[in-house]
N, C-alpha and C positions, 0 to 999 in steps of 0.2 A: 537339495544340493545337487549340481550338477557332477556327471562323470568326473570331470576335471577338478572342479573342487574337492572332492571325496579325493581324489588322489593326490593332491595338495594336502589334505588333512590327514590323511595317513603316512605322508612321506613326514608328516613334523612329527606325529605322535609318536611313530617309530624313534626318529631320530633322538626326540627329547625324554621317551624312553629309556633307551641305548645309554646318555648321560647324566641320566638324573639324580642316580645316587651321588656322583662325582661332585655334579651341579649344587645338590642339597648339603653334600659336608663342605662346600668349599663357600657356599655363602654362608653355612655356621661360623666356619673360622674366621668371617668378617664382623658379626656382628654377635654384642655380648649372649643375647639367650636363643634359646631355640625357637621360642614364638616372633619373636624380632627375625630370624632365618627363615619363619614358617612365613611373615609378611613380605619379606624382599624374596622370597621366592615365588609368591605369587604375582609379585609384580614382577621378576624377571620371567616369569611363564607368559604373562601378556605380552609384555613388548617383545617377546621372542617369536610368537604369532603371527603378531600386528607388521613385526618384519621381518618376516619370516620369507618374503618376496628379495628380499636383498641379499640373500645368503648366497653365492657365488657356486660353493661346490658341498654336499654334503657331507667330505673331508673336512672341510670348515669348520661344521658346527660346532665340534665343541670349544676352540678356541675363541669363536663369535661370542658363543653363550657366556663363555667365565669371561670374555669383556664385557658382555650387558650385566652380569651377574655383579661387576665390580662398580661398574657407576651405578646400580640401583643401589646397593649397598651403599653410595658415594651421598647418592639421595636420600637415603633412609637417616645415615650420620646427618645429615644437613638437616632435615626434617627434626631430629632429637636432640639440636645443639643447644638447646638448653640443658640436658640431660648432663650430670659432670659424668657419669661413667659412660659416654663416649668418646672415642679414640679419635685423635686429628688426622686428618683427609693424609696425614705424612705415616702415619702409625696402621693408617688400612690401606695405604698401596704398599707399604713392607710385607705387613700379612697377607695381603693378596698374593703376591708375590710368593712367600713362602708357601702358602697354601696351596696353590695352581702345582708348585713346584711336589710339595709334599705329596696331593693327589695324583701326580704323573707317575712319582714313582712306587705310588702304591699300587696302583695298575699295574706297572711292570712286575710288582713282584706279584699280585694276583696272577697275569697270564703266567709267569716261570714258575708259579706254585700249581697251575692245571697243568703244563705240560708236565712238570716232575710225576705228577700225581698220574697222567697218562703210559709214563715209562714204568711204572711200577710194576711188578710180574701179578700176575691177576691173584692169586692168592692173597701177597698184602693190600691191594687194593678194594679185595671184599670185607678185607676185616677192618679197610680205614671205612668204607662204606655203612657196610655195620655197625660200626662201633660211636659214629656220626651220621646215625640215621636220625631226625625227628623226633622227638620224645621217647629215646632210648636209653635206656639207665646202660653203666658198663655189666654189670653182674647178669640182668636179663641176657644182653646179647652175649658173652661170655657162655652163660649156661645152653642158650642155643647153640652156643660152636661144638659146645663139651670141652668148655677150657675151663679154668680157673680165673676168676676175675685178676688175680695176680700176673700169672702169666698172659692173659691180654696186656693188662698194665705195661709188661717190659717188650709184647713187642709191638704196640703203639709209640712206645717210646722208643726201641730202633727204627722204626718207620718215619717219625717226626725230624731222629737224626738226618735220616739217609735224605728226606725231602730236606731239611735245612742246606744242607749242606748240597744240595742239588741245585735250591735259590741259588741259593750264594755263587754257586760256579754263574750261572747263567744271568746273573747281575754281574759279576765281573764280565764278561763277554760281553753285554750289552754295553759296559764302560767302555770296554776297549774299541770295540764296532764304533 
């Protein structure tokens, strides 16, 4: 592989990376089962590739992608029209639609759920850390602080408020912006 290719193949791999979870719930929401998602995503990973030469700006991509994402899906339904529980080509541009839309705004509340979780005074922040570490039961880490699995309990649960309610300011501002 030349220089140039290797850096063509890392600028997609990055890229398709970067959206793939996004990419992977959003061609679920188009078709009935997961293995039918696991198929139209491998074929949306090909032709994402294969034209991956036509992608304009890598602010694009992920609007390019949930296009190819919706005609493979568009094909896959066509491909299983014999199938009765497949949805008409009118019934998966509405859920595309809603899906693209659904996944935007669960981004938005991902990024305002890191930044809330950024403003938090480093104290609550160790104990949301802790407390949501990896294979960590609440009472172990509890007993590490020298708390009571109780009183973690109530203030993971002021902490969940204060971030809720930190969303929600910062989805409202995004509304309003």
């Amino acid at each position: 592989m030349t220089p140039s290719e290797q850096q063509r193949h890392d600028r997609f791999l990055s890229l398709f990376m970067d959206h793939e979870e996004a990419l992977r719930g959003f061609a679920r929401s188009l078709v009935p089962t997961r293995e039918d998602a696991r198929e139209v995503m491998q074929e949306v990973a090909a032709v994402l590739w294969r034209k991956f030469d036509e992608l304009a700006t890598d602010e694009d991509f992920r609007r390019w992608a949930f296009g190819v994402a919706r005609f493979e899906a568009l094909a896959f339904r066509r491909d299983r029209a014999r199938d009765r529980h497949v949805f008409s080509e009118d019934v998966l541009a509405l859920l595309a639609d809603e899906a693209e839309a659904a996944t935007d705004a669960l981004d938005s509340r991902r990024e305002a759920l890191d930044d809330c979780l950024r403003k938090l005074p480093e104290r609550q922040r160790a104990l949301v850390d802790a407390a949501y570490a990896r294979d960590v039961r609440i009472d172990e880490a509890a007993e590490k602080m020298g708390r009571t699995s109780m009183s973690l309990y109530k203030a993971l649960h002021r902490i969940r408020m204060t971030l809720a309610a930190c969303v929600e300011r910062a989805m409202q501002r995004e509304e309003l912006a």
